[in-house]
TORNU-621377 format. One record per atom (N, C-alpha, C): residue in three letters; x, y, z. Coordinates in pm, whole numbers, plus 50000, padded with zeros to 5 digits. Layout:
% TORNU-621377
ALAXYZ...
//
This chain:
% TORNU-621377
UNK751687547417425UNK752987547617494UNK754127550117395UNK754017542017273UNK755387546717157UNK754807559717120UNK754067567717112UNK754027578217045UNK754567585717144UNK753947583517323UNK754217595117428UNK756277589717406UNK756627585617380UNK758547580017331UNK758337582717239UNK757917583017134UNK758337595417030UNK758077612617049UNK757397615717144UNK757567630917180UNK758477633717227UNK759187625617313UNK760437628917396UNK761507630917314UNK761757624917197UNK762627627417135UNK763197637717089UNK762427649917053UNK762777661017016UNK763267664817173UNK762967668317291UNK762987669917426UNK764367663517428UNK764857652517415UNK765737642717519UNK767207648917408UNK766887651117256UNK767817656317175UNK768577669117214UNK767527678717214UNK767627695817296UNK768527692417443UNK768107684117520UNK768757684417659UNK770127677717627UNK770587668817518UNK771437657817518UNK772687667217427UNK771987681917352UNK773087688517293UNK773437699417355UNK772267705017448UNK772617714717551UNK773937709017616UNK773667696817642UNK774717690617762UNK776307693217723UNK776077690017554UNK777667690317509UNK777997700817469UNK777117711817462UNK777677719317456UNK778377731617606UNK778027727817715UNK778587732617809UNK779857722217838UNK779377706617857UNK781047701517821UNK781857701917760UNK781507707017634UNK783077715817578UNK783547726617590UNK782267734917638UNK782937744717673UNK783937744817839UNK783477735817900UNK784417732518001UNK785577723418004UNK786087722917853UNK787137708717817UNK788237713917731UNK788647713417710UNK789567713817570UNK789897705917518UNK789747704417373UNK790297695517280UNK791007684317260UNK790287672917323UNK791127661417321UNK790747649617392UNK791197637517419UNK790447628317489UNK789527628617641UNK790497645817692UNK789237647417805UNK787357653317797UNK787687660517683UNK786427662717618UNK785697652217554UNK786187646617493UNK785757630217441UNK784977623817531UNK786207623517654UNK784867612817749UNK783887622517798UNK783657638617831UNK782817644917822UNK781467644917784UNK781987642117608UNK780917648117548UNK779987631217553UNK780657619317613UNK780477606317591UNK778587599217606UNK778497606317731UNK777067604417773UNK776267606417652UNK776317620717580UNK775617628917489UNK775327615317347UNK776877613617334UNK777277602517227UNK776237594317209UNK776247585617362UNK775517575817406UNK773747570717392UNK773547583917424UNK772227584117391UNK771837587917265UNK772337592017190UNK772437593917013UNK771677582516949UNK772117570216967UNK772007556816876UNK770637552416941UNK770397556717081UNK769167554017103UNK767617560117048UNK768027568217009UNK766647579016997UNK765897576816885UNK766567572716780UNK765547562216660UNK765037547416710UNK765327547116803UNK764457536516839UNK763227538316921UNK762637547416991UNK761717555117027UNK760357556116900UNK760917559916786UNK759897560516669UNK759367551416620UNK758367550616619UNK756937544516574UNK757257535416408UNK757887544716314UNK757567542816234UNK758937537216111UNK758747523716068UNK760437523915979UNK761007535515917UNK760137542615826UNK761137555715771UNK761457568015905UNK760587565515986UNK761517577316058UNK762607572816146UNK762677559616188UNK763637555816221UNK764857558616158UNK764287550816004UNK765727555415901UNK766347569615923UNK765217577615889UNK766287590415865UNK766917598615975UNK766067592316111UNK766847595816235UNK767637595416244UNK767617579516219UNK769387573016223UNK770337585016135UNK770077585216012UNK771007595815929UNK771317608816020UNK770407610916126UNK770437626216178UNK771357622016319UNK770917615016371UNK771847611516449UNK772757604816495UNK772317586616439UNK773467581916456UNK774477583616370UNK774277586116258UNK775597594316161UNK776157607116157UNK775277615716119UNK775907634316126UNK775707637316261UNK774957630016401UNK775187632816530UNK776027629916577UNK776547618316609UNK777787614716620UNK779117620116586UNK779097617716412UNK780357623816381UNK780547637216397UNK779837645816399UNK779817661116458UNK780107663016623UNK779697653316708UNK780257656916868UNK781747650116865UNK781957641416785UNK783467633416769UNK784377646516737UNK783797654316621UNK784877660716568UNK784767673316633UNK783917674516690UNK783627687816850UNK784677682116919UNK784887667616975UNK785807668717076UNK787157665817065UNK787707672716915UNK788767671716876UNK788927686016842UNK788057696016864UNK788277711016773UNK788407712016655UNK787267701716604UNK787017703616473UNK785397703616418UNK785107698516298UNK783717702416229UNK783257716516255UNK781647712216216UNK780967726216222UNK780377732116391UNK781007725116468UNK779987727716613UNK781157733416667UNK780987741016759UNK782287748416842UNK781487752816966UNK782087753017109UNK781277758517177UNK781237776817196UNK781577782017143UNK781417795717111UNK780247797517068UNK779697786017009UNK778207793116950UNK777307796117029UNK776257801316983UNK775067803817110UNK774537790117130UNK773387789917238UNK772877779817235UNK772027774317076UNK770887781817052UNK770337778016958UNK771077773716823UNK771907781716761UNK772957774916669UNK773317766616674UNK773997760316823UNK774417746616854UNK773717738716832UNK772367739216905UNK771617728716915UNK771097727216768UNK770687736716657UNK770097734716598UNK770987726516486UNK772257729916470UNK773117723216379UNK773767711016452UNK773937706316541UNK774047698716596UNK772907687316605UNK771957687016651UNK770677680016604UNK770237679816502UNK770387685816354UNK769927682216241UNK770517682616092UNK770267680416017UNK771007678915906UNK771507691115830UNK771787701115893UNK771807710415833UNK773677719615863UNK773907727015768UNK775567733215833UNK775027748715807UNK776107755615930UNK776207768115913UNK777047778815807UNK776537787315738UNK777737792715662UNK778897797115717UNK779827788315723UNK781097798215725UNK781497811815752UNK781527820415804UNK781407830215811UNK782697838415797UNK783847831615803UNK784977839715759UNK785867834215619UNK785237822515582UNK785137819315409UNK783977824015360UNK783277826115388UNK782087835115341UNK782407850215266UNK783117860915346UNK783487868515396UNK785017867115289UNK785527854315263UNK787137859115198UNK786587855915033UNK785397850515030UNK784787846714882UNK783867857814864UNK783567862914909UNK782577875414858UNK782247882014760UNK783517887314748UNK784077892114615UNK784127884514529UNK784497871114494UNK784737862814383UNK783287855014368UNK782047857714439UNK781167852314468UNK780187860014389UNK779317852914318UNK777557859114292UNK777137861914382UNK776197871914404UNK775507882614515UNK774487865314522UNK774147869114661UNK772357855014665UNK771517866414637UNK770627853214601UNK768857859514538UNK768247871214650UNK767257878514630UNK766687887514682UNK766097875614796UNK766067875114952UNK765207870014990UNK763267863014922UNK762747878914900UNK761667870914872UNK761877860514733UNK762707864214656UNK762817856414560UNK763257842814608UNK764237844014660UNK764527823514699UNK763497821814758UNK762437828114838UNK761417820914902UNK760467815614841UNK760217821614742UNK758857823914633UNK759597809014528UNK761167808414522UNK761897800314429UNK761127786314529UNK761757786014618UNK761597774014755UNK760337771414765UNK759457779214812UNK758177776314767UNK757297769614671UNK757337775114517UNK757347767714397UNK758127749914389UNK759317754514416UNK759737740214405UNK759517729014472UNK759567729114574UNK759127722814693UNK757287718514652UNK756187727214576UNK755377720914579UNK755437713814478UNK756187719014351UNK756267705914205UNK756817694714337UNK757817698114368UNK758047678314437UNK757217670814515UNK756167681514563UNK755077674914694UNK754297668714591UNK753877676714449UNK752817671714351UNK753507656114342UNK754847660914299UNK755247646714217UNK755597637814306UNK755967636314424UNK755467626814524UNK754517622614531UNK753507624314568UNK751517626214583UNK751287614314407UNK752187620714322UNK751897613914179UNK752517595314192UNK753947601714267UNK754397589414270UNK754137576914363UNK753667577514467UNK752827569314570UNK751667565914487UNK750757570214402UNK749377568114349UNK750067555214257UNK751007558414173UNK751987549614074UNK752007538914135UNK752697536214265UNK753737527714314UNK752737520214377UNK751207522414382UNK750487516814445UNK749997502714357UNK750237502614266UNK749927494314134UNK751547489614096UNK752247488614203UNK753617482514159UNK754057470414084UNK752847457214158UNK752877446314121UNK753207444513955UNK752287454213862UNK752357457213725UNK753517458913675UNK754057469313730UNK755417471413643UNK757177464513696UNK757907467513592UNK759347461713561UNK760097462713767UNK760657454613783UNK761257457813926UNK762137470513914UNK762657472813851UNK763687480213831UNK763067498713842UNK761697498613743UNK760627509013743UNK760237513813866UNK760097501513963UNK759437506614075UNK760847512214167UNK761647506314181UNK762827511814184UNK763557528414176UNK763427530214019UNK763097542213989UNK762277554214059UNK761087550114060UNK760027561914130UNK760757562514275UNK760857549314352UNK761237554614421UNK762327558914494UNK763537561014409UNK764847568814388UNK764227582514384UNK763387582214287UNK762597601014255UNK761967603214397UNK761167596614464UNK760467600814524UNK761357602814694UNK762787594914702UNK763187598314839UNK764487608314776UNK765017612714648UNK764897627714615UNK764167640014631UNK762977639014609UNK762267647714638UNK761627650814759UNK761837640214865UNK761677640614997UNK762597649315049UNK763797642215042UNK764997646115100UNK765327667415071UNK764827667814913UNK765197679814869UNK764167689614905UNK762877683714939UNK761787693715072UNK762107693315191UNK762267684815274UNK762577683215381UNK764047691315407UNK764717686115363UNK766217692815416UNK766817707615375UNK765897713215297UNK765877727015256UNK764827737515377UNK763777724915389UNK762907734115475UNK763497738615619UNK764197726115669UNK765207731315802UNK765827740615769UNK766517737515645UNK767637749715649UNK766877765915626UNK765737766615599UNK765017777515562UNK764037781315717UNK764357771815787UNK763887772515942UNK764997779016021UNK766187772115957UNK767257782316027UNK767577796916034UNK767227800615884UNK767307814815812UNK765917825315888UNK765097817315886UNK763987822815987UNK764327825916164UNK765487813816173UNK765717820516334UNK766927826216354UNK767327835616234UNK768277841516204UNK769537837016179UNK769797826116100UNK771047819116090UNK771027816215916UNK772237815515894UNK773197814415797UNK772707799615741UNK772587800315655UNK772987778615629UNK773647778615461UNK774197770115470UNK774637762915348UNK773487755515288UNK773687752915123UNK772517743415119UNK773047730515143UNK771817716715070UNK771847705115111UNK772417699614993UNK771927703414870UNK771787697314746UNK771827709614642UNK772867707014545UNK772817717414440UNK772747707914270UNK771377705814317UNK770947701614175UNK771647692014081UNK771897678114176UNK773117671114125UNK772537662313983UNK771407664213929UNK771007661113797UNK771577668613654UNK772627678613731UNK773377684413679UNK774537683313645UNK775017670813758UNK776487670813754UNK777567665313598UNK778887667413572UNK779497665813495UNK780377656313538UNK780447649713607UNK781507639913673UNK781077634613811UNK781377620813828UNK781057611413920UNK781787628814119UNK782707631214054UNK783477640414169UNK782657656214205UNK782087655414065UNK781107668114082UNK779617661214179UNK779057651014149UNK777777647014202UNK778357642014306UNK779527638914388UNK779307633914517UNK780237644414644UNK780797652714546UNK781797661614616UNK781107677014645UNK780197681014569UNK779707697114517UNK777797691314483UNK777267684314506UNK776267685214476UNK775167676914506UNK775567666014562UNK774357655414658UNK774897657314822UNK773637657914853UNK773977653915042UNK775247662915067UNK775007671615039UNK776507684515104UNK776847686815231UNK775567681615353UNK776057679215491UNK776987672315528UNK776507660615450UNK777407644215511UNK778477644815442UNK778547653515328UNK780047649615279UNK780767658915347UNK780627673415414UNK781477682015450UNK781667677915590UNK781047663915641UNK780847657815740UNK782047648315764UNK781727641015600UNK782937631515569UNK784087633915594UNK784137644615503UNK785437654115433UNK786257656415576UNK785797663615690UNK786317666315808UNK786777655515900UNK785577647115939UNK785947633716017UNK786657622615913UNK787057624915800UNK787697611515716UNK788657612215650UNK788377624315522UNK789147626115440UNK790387634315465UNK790447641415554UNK791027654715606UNK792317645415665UNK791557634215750UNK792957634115826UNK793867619615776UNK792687610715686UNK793647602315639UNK795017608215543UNK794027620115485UNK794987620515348UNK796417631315457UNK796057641415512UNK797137640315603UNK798017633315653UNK797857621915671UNK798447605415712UNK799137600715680UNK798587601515517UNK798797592115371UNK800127600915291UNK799597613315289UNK799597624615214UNK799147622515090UNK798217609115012UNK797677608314954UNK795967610414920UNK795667622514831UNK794557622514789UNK793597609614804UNK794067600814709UNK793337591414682UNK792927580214779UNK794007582714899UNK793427572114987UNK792547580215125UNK792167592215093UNK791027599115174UNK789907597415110UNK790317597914987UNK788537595414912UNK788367579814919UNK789147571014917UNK788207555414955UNK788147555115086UNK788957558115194UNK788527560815321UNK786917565415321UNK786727577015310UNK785757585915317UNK784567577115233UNK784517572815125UNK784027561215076UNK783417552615144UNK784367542015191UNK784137533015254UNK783337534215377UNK784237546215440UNK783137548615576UNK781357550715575UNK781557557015452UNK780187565915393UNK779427550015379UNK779797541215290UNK779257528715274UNK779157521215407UNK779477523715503UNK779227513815675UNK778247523915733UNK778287539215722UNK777147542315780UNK775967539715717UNK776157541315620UNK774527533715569UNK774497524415597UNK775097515815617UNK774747500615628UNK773857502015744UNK774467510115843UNK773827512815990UNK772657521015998UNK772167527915865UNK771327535915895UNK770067527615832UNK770717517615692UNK769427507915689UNK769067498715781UNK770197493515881UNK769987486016017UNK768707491716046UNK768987500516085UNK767127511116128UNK766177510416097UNK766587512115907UNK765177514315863UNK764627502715831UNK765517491915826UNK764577478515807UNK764987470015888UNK765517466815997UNK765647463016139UNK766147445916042UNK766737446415969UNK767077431315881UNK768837436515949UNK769987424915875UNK771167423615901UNK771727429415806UNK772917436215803UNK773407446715690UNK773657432515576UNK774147433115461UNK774267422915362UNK775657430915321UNK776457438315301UNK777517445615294UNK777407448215147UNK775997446315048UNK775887454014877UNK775787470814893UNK775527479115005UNK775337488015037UNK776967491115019UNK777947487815127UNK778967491015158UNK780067484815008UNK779677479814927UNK780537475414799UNK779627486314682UNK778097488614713UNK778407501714612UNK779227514214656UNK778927520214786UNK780277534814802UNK781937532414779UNK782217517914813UNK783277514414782UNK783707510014630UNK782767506014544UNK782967512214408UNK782927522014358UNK781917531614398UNK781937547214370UNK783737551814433UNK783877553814543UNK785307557114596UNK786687549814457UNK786837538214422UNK787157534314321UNK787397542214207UNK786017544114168UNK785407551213982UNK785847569014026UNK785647572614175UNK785957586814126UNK787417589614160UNK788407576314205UNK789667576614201UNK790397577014103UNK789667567614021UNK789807563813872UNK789687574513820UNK788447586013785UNK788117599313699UNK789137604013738UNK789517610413871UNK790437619413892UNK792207616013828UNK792387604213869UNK793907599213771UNK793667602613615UNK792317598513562UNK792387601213431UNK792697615513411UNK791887624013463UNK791607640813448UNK793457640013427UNK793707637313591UNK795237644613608UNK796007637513467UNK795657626413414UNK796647624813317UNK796527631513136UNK795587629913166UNK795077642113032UNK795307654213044UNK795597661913168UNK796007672613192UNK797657674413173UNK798667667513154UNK799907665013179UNK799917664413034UNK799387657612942UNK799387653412799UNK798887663512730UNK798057680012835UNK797367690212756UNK796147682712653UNK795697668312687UNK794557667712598UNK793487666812718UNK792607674812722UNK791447672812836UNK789937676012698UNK789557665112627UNK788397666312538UNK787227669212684UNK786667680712706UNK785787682012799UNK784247677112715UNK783727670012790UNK782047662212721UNK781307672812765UNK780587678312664UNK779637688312728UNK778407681412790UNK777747691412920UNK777347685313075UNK776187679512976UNK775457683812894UNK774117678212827UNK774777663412789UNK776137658812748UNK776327648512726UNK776457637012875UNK777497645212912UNK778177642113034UNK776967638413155UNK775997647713211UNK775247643613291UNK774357634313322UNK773547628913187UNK773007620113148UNK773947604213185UNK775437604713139UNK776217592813156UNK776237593013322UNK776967600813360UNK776787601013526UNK775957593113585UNK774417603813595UNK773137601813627UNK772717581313611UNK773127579413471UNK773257565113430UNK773957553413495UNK775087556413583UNK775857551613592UNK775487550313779UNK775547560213822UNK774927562913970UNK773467551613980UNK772517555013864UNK771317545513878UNK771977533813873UNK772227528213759UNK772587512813704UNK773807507513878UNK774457513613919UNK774657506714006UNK774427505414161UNK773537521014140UNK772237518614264UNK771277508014240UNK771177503614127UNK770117491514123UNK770357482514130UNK771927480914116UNK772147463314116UNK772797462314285UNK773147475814360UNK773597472914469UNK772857478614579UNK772327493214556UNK771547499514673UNK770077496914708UNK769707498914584UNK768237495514620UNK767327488214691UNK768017478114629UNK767437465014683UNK767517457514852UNK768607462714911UNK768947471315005UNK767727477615115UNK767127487215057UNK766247497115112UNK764597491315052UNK764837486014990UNK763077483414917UNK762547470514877UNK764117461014886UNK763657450214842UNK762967438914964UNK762197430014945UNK761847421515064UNK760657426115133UNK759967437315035UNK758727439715104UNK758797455115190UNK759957459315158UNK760177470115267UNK759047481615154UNK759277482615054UNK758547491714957UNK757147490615022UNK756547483715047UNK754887481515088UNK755207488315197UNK756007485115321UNK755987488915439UNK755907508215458UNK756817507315363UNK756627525515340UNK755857531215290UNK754957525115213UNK753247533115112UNK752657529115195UNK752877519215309UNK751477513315401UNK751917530515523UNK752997531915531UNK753017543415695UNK752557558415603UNK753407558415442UNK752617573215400UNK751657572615380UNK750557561015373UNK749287564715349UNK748667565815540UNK749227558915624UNK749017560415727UNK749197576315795UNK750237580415756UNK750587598715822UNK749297603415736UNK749207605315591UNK748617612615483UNK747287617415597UNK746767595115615UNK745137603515657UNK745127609215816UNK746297604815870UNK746247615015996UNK746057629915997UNK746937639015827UNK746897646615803UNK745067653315733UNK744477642215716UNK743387638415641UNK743267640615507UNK744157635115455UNK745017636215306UNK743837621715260UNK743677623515140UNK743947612315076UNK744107607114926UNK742957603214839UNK743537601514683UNK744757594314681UNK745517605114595UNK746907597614560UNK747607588414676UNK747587602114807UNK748847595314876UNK748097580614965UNK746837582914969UNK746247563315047UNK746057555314896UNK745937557614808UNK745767546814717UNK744277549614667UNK743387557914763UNK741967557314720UNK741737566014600UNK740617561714558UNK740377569314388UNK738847579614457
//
């Protein structure tokens, strides 16, 4: 019976964005579309609860009760990435999942100032390759984590920071490479934020690029309009970012939020308020000593961990939840009839 409620879900999603998208197209912009699109809303928060399983709950939640939501909100204001001009399938497909459409008339004004993209088969053959180093090193890291008891808390921690990276960076590429297959445009998800040079580069240009251009629209856009201050859209946007998780671990571990989730984004919002005053004041003084990124990324990277560990983690893995998630991937694996690394067996 929960599985025949977890089929529906894909079903009840398709009918629940079809819906809003003919109510906006019969609304215009504003609290009459709102209560419109309301039903659609409604059933959003329900549909991770249908699933069987804690992690898919979790990342449902991320798909819908967070980027679903805030995407029909800012639909029924004539804003975000959904518009009812689109076709159906576009709608539904960016609308139901984590993924954005390219732009098409910033696309189009950057062109010129833009690098040509890769030859198709080449990003595929790129996507391909990469995607299986992360399936390997997943597959590696479950075999690890199975022998957790052994190592440092913090270690196990680690792997699995790597390992819902490398989830996230297969998974959310492959939609978007599902989109390109049904002839659509996408932005990516993630541009290699092990790269970044600044706390503003890894959370602005290079992790989770849905939810922040998600943020950016439903948060930052209109506080700092408000404010007319920069700085109080980015702790806005912050802060908010720190309550939806709170709500999306509600999901994945059905425990009471503890609000360490929502005091790490709200320190991050802080530290990259902080970088940016510094930048601007070193810029005024003409001294900007730039750290080269081989220096610079490493501190970042450091700094993102060390206070994902003392605030996020524990959060998502601590209390036993870590078992609960090697007990369901070894459970999918042998459905798949996988086993070795990802059940634990030798």
């Amino acid at each position: 019976m929960r599985h025949a409620a977890a089929a529906a879900v894909p079903l009840a999603t398709t009918v629940a964005m079809l819906y809003a998208r003919l109510a906006a197209s019969l609304t215009g912009p504003g609290p009459r579309r709102l209560a419109a699109l309301l039903p659609a809303m409604a059933l959003l928060p329900v549909l991770p609860l249908a699933l069987p399983y804690y992690s898919y709950r979790g990342f449902s939640a991320f798909v819908f009760v967070w980027l679903g939501e805030f995407k029909l909100l800012l639909l029924a204001f004539g804003h975000g990435p959904l518009h009812p001009a689109l076709r159906p399938l576009p709608f539904v497909f960016t609308a139901a999942l984590p993924v954005k459409l390219v732009d098409a008339a910033a696309a189009a004004a950057g062109a010129s100032a833009s690098r040509p993209p890769p030859a198709a088969p080449a990003a595929t053959f790129k996507f391909v390759v990469s995607s299986a180093i992360k399936v390997g090193a997943m597959a590696a890291i479950v075999r690890v984590l199975h022998a957790k008891e052994e190592m440092h808390r913090y270690a196990a921690f680690s792997l699995n920071a790597v390992f819902m990276y490398c989830f996230l960076d297969v998974v959310l590429p492959a939609l978007g490479a599902a989109g390109v297959a049904l002839g659509m445009e996408m932005e990516p998800q993630f541009d290699r934020p092990y790269l970044s040079a600044s706390l503003r580069d890894f959370w602005g240009r290079r992790w989770n690029l849905v939810a922040s251009a998600v943020l950016r629209a439903a948060v930052y856009d209109p506080v700092r309009a408000r404010s007319g201050d920069p700085a109080a859209g980015v702790l806005a946007a912050f802060l908010v970012s720190g309550l939806m998780h709170e709500v999306v671990i509600l999901y994945l571990t059905s425990r009471a939020p503890t609000g360490r989730v929502t005091a790490f984004f709200a320190l991050h919002g802080v530290c990259v308020c902080a970088e940016r005053w510094w930048c601007a004041r070193q810029h005024k003084r003409e001294a900007r000593p730039q750290l080269p990124r081989a220096v610079a990324a490493p501190l970042v990277l450091g700094f993102v961990a060390g206070t994902a560990f003392w605030l996020f983690f524990p959060a998502i893995y601590g209390g036993g939840m870590d078992d609960l998630y090697l007990a369901e991937i070894a459970g999918f694996a042998k459905g798949l009839g996988l086993g070795g690394s990802w059940t634990g067996e030798n």
